[in-house]
C-alpha positions, 0 to 999 in steps of 0.5 A: 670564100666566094659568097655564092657557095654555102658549104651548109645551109640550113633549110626551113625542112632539110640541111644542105650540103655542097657535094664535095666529092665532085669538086672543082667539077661540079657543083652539086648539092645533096639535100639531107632529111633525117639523121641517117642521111646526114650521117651518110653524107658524113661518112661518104665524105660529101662535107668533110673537115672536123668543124664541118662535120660537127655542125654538119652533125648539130643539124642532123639531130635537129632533122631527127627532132623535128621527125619526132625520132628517139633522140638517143638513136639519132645520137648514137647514128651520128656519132658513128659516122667518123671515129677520129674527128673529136668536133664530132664528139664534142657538137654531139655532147653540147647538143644533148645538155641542150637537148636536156635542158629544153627538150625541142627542135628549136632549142636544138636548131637555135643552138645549131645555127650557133655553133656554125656562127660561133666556129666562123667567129673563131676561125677569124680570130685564129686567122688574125692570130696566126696570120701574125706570126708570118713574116712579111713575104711569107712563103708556106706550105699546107696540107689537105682542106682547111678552107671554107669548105671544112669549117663554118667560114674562113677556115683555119690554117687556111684561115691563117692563109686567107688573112695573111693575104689580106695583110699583104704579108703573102708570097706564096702558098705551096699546098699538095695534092693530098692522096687519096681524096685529093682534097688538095688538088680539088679544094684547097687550089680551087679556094686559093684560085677563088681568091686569087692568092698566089699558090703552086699545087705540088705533089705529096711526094715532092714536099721534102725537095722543095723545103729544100730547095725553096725558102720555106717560111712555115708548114700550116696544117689543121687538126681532127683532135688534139690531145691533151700533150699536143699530140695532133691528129691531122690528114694522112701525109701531116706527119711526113711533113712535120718531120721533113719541116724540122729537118729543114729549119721549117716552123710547124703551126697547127690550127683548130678550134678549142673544140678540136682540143681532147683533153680526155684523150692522154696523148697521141697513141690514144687516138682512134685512127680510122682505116677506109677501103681500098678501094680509094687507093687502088681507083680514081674517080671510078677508074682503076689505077692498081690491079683491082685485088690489089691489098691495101693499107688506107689510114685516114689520119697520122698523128703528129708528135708535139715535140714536132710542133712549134706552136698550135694557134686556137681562138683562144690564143697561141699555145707555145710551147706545146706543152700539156701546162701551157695547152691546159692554160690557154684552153680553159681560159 
């Protein structure tokens, strides 16, 4: 990630965010004061990405405690603002121990500036572990935002990316456009241009055809949860892909944190899925691309089967099979 950008920062009295509605454009900030603006720059999509939203979500209840604002209503506003995101959940709950334990805004930012290291830590240590599963001359292809700027550094399955270019193992990096944000086509390509790392943008529509007249090594995605079979919630289109992947001999390799991990959560079909407007389907960038009463289904996310996955790398380890034992075992290790 070019240094000079900073997806989240951490002022002295605000948190800092880099609009990424309007990237690769424009580089604009929004400057967040209270926990309602955080959340409002959560749910608008200003930063987005599972990590990123929870420690997007950390600082808000900082912002809250420094207003001297009910900790419980700057929760509850928070926890709100996306439904499927488990890192969410799991960044809101590790702050309220803390919050228990020592009641005051700077144990709250201490542990906040934590977590975003300790994320950045772990997407290091899942791109070195993914990075060498790949052959030498790998070609993969990946969906949606996994970079720098949906987590606190690095990334994760583009993590894995970044790493195995480094390693010199990387051909070529084959990532879509991503409808209906494009999160794709404006922030995964403009990453990968940042670095120079050898990609071609491809249509949603067009990842079949090319698994089958390319040699595709692995398919590398993120999660927004996991659930305690294997089942992955991930970017709509992940699941197209997946099925597409096995049908062409292609290797399936998700990456998230232990803390995208819901064990609570049984299997695939107990995850909430969140449904947006349609408005984002039937405009682009303001402008209107379908009839404007047009109806429209706008699910954010699908969820990947585990039989479809070949092997979900965490900081922890490599979880393969993707089983609930094996899954079980590398996470509480």
């Amino acid at each position: 990630m070019n240094a000079k950008v900073e997806p989240i920062r951490w002022e002295s009295d605000h948190l800092r965010l880099l609009d990424q509605r309007v990237l690769p454009l424009h580089e604009r900030y929004v400057e967040c004061r209270t926990p309602e603006e955080v959340a409002t720059a959560i749910r608008q999509m200003v930063v987005r990405g599972a990590p990123a939203i929870g420690i997007a979500a950390a600082y808000g209840l900082v912002l809250g405690a420094k207003r001297g604002e009910a900790y419980d209503g700057s929760e509850s506003v928070l926890a709100k603002s996306r439904p499927t995101a488990v890192n969410l959940r799991w960044s809101l709950q590790r702050m309220r121990g803390v919050w228990q334990r020592t009641p005051s805004a700077e144990a709250l930012l201490a542990e906040a500036k934590k977590i975003h290291e300790e994320d950045l830590a772990q997407n290091l240590k899942m791109g070195e572990l993914g990075a060498a599963l790949l052959p030498k001359h790998a070609k993969v292809m990946t969906h949606c935002n996994t970079g720098a700027l949906a987590t606190g550094g690095h990334g994760t399955a583009l993590g894995v990316i970044r790493s195995a270019h480094a390693s010199g193992h990387l051909d070529m990096v084959y990532n879509t456009e991503t409808r209906p944000w494009l999160q794709g086509a404006r922030l995964t390509a403009w990453e990968l241009r940042q670095e120079k790392i050898p990609s071609k943008l491809i249509a949603d529509s067009a990842a079949a055809h090319l698994m089958d007249r390319e040699k595709i090594d692995w398919v590398i995605v993120g999660a927004d949860r996991i659930a305690a079979n294997g089942d992955t919630a991930n970017k709509i289109g992940t699941y197209q892909l997946a099925v597409a992947a096995r049908h062409h001999g292609i290797k399936f390799m998700v990456v998230a944190p232990t803390g995208t991990f819901d064990l609570s959560c049984p299997d695939g079909k107990s995850i909430p899925i969140e449904d947006r407007g349609a408005k984002e389907l039937v405009e682009l960038q303001g402008q209107a691309i379908a009839p404007a009463d047009m109806e429209a289904i706008n699910p954010v996310f699908d969820v990947t089967p585990a039989s479809l996955i070949d092997v979900i790398v965490c900081e922890k380890g490599v979880i393969r099979p993707v089983t609930q034992a094996v899954i079980r075992k590398v996470v509480a290790a």
